[in-house]
Phi, psi and omega in degrees: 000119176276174172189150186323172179274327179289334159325276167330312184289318178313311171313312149342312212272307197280351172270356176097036164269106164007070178258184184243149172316147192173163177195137192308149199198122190233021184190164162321282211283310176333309206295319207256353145293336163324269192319322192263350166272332175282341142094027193260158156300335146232169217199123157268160178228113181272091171308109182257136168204147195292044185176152186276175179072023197284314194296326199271343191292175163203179181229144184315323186288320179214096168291000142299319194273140176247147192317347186183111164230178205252128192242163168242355177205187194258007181270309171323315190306294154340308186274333191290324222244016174265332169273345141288317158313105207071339184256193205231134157250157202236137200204129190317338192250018140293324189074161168314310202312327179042195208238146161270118185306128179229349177224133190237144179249155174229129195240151185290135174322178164197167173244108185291182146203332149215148275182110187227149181245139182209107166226159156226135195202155189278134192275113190268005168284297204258358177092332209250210186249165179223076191309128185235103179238150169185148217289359171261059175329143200076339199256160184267142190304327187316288189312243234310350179280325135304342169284278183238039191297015147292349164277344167264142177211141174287120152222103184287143181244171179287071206302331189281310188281349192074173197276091212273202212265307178344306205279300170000276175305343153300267213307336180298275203342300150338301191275020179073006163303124170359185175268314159343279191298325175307271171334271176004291171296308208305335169275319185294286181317339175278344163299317183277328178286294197306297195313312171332313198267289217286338180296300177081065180271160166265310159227148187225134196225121165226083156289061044264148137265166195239148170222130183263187187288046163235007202070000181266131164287141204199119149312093196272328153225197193214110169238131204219144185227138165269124144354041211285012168276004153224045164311315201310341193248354195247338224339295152013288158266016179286331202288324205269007168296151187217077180291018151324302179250065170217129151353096163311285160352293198288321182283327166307261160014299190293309186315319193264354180107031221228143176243106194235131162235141152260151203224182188269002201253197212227029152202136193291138170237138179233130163215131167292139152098116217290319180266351173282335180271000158280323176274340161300340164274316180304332206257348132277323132353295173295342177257027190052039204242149152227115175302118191282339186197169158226137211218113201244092172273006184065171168275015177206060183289142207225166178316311196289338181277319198290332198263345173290320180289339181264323129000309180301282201289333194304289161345354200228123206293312194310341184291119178240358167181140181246178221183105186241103180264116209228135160231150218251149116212305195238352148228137176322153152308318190284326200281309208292327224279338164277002199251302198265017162256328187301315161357270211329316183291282189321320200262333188043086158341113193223004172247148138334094175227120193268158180220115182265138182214108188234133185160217172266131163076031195256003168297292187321298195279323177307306178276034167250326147290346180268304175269042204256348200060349152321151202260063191259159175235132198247108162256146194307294164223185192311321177293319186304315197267357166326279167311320194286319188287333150290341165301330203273349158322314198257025197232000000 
């Protein structure tokens, strides 16, 4: 689960991490009352949305304005958040389609002196979190992993012992700091480590971090995504979902009990079981196919689920033929194979649908489809139904 960057600061914040003052602004005049309590001679204004690359961004509406600017007075503050506000903004991690503004943080100016990249992510070889810094702040870690990967540098820590002060005190070093900034970190990264662990984040990201000309580190932003397999430990942080900025499809899905991402290619796939539906996109992928999605109905998918997901998929213009790969084990072939003509019937077909069924009870069901009079194309396995379902693409 992602959530805003002002979000992230707060949370920061209730952990003892270093943000700079800011406040939420949901109209022009919010934005311009922003600016005069925080009283700095500059004042940023933050476009939040659910994706990086916000400074760099622009909006469809007004290809001048940028996604995040430096204002000097509350009037600036005003025109700025009036052309931001309601309009959509596009940004390299958006696509064109890009995200719609509806809240801007206005955060207090600083006197920067250095500019730092700070994530965490779980090291999926070792188990553990993995501190990723590196002195080149502002910029996306890819381009420096690519650039300058001698500028990054790594530290896995202990999730139980946390982040110790040694390791601290690595990593300022590393990033070439001060004596000043050096304290500094030594309080600030074990906080940012600790916040990290108690959350059960997937990832906590601060681009830039700052260290100003006084030596204190500070969270100039925040991208911070959650675990949502241990929400169940979080309740808390269910308020700070924003289904605005999530694929509808994907919350419908979530709703019916159904595991959906949606993609960009033109044939739907419905499957049980999560690695069969990763081999079921690759063996399209390989036959010249583009998988529009991946769709997990689990294994003890009941009718209503089974007519939601084709719906989901149905639902999405880019589909020109699905494809359902089914293996029968703690549910019958025959049980899957009425659930899904009862779909079938309900939901109604206007693409191409091929169907592969390998399991218990799968003789019964290949003839409960064959004589079913349904316009279904029945393939032997999986390679078979690859191919038939790019085929039918090709007519």
């Amino acid at each position: 689960m992602k959530i805003h960057e002002y979000q992230g600061k707060e949370l920061f914040a209730k952990a003892g991490v270093p943000i700079p003052r800011g406040i939420v602004a949901r109209t022009p005049e919010e934005a311009a009352a922003a600016v005069t309590t925080l009283g700095t001679p500059v004042t940023v204004v933050k476009s939040q949305i659910h994706a990086g690359g916000r400074g760099k961004g622009t909006f469809k509406e007004h290809p001048q304005q940028r996604g995040v600017v430096l204002v000097k007075s509350a009037d600036e503050a005003r025109e700025n958040a009036a052309r931001m506000l309601g309009s959509t903004l596009v940004t390299k991690q958006t696509g064109e389609e890009g995200k719609k503004v509806s809240t801007l943080f206005v955060e207090q100016g600083l006197k920067i002196a250095k500019e730092l990249y700070l994530g965490i992510v779980i090291d999926r070889e070792t188990g553990t979190p993995v501190i990723i810094a590196s002195s080149e702040g502002g910029t996306e870690i890819e381009e420096v992993a690519e650039h300058t990967p001698e500028k990054i540098f790594r530290e896995h820590y202990d999730p139980c012992l946390g982040l110790m002060p040694f390791q601290a005190r690595k990593i300022a070093y590393a990033l070439g700091l001060d004596a000043n900034a050096v304290n500094s970190a030594q309080s600030f990264l074990p906080k940012v480590a600790k916040f990290f662990v108690d959350s059960d984040c997937s990832m906590a990201e601060i681009n830039p971090l700052i260290v100003t000309e006084e030596g204190q580190m500070l969270a100039l932003d925040a991208k911070v995504t959650f675990d949502e397999n241990a929400l169940f430990r979080h309740k808390d942080l269910l308020s700070y979902r924003d289904l605005n900025e999530e694929e509808p499809t994907e919350v419908q899905a979530q709703t019916a009990g159904l595991s959906y991402v949606k993609l960009d290619g033109n044939i739907g796939c419905l499957v049980n079981g999560a690695g069969l539906a990763m081999s079921t996109m690759d063996l399209i992928k390989i036959h010249g196919g583009e998988p529009a999605n991946f769709l997990d109905v689990g294994g003890g998918a009941n009718v209503e689920q089974v007519k939601e997901a084709f719906r989901i998929i149905l639902a999405d213009k880019n589909v020109k033929a699905v494809l359902v790969n089914i293996f029968g084990g703690i549910m019958k072939c025959d049980i899957i194979v009425e659930a899904l003509l009862a779909a079938y019937d309900s939901v109604g077909f206007h693409v191409p649908l091929v169907v592969r069924l390998e399991g218990t009870n799968v003789e019964k069901a290949r003839k409960m489809l064959a004589e079913s009079g349904r316009n279904i194309i029945s393939a032997n396995d999986l390679t078979d139904a690859a191919k038939k379902v790019v085929g039918t693409l090709k007519k």
